[in-house]
C-alpha positions as CSV (number, residue, x, y, z in Angstrom):
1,X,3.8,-69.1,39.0
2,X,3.6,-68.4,35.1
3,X,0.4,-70.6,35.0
4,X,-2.1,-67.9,36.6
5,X,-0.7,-65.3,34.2
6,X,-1.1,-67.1,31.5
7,X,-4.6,-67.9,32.6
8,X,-5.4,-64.4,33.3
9,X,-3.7,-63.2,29.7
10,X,-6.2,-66.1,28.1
11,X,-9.3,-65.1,29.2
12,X,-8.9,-61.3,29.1
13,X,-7.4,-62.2,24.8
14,X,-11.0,-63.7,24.6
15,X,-12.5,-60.9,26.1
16,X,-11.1,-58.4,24.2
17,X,-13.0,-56.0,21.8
18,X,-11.5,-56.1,18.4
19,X,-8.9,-53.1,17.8
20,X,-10.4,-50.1,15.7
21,X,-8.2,-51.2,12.6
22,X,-9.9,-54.3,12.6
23,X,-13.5,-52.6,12.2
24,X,-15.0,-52.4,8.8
25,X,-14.8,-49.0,7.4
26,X,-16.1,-49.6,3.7
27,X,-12.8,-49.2,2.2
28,X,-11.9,-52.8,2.1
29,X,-10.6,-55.0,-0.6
30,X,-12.6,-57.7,-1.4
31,X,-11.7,-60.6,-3.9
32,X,-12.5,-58.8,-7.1
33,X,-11.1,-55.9,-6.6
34,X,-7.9,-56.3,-9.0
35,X,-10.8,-57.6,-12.3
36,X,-11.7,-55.2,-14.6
37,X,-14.8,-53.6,-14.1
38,X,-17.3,-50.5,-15.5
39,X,-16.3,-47.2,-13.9
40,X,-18.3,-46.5,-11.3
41,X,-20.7,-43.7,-11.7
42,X,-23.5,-41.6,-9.7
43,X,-27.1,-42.7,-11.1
44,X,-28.3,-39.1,-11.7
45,X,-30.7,-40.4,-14.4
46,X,-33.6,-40.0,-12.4
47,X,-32.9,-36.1,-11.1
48,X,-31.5,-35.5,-14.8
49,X,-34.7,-37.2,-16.4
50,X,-37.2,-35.0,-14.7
51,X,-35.2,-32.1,-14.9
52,X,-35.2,-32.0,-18.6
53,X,-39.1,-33.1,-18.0
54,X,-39.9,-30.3,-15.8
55,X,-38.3,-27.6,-18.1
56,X,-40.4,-29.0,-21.2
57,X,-43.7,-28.4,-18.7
58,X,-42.5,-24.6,-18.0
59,X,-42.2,-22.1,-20.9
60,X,-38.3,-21.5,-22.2
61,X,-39.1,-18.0,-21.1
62,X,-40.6,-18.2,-18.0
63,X,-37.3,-20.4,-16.6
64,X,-34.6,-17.7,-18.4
65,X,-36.5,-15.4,-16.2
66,X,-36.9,-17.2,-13.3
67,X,-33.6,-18.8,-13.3
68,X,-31.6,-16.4,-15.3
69,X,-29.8,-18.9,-16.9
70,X,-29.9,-19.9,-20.8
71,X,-29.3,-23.4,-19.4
72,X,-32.6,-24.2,-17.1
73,X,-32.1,-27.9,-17.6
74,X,-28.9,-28.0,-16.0
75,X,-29.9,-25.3,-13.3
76,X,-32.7,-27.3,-12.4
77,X,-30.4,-30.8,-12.1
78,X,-28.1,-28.9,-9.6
79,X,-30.8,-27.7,-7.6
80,X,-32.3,-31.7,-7.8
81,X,-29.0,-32.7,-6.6
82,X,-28.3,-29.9,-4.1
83,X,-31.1,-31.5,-1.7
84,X,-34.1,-29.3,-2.7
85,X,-37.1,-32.1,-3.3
86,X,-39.1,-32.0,-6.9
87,X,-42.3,-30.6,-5.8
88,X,-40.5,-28.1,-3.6
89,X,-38.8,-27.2,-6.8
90,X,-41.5,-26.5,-8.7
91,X,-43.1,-24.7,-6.0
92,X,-39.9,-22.3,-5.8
93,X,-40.5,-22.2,-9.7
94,X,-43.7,-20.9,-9.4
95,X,-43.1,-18.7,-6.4
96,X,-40.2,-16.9,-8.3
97,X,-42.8,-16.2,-11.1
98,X,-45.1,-15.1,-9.4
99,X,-43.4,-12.3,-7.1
100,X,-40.1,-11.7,-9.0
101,X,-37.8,-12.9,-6.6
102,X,-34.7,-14.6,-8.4
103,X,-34.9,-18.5,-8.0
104,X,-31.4,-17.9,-6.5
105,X,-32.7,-16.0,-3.7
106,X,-35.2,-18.3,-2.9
107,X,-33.2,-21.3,-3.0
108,X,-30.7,-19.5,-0.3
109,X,-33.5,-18.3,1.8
110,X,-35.9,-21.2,2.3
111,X,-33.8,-23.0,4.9
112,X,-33.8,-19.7,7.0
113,X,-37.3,-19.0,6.2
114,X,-38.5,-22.3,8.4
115,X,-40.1,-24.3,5.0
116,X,-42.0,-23.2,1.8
117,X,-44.6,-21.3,4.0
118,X,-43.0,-19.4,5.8
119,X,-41.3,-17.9,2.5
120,X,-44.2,-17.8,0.6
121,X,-45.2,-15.7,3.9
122,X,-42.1,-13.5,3.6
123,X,-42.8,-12.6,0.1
124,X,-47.1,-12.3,0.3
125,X,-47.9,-15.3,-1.6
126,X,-50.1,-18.2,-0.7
127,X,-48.3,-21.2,0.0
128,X,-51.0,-23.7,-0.3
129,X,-52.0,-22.4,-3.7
130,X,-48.9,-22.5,-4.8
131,X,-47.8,-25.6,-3.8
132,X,-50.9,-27.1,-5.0
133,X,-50.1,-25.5,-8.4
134,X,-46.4,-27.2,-8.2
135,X,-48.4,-30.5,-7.6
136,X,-49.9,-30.2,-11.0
137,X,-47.0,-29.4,-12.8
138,X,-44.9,-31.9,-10.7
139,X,-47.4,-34.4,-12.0
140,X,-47.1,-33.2,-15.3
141,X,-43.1,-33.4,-15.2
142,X,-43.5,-37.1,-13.8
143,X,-45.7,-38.1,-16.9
144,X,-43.1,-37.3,-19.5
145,X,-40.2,-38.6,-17.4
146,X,-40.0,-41.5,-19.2
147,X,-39.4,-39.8,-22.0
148,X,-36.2,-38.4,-21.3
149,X,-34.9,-41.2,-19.3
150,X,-31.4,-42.6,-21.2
151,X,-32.5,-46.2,-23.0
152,X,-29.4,-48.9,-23.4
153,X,-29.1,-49.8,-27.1
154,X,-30.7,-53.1,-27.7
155,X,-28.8,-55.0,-30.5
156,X,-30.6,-56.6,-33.5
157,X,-31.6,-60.4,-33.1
158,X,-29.4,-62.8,-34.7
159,X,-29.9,-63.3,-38.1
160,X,-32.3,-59.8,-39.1
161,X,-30.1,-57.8,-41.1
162,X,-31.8,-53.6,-40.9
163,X,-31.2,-51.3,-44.0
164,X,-32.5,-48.1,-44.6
165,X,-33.8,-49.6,-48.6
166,X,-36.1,-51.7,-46.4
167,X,-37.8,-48.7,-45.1
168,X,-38.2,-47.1,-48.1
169,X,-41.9,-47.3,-49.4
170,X,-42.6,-49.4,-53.0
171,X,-43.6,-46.0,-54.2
172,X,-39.7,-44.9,-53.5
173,X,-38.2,-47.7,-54.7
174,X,-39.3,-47.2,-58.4
């Protein structure tokens, strides 16, 4: 009597889907989780790096204008994170310039205004111009990127000992 149940209970245990609790949900502890580690971090060198490139590109007067803000770089870097895609950027940067429109305004309208052409549209520009316009500068911005990109410090080599007397010309040393 017992042994059908038991039978029945076996085969629907092997049948069974695993219980939601048992699913992975990418908050699990794995086997280093008690070491000591780096803080974690967001990489925002890239967005940050050609923020600070992109201002350098633009005149300091042009984005206080456009951005009304005496900190562009950092304007720019939320507007990089916020979802709005470098070339667009620069676009809207050029846009605001050219009709007056805060950047701020811009920014809030272009999801409403179906894309970059259909505000340019709204405000009697010419999107293709312009864009074409933010593709030069864009590609300006992405050739000094790697200047502003944050280098690790590389130690000295074993052995080479730097001081500032070895820099010095034989003309300054006497």
């Amino acid at each position: 009597m017992y042994r059908p149940i038991t039978i029945a209970f076996f085969f629907l245990a092997l049948a069974a889907r695993p219980a939601p609790a048992q699913l992975f949900l990418g908050a699990e502890v794995g086997p280093d989780a008690f070491l000591k580690q780096d803080p974690a971090k967001i990489d925002t060198d890239g967005e940050d790096a050609f923020a600070w490139a992109l201002s350098s590109e633009v005149s300091s007067a042009t984005l206080y204008a456009v951005l009304g803000s005496t900190n562009p770089e950092r304007e720019i870097f939320n507007y990089l994170r916020g979802g709005i895609y470098r070339q667009e950027l620069a676009a809207l940067l050029l846009l605001s310039e050219k009709t007056s429109v805060p950047f701020q305004k811009l920014a809030a309208e272009l999801p409403k205004a179906g894309g970059f052409r259909g505000l340019a549209k709204k405000h009697g520009a010419d999107a293709m111009e312009i864009f074409d316009a933010a593709g030069r500068l864009k590609a300006a911005a992405d050739l000094r990127l790697p200047l502003f990109l944050a280098m690790p410090a590389v130690p000295a080599a074993p052995g080479v000992q730097v001081s500032t007397s070895a820099a010095l010309s034989t003309d300054e040393k006497k």
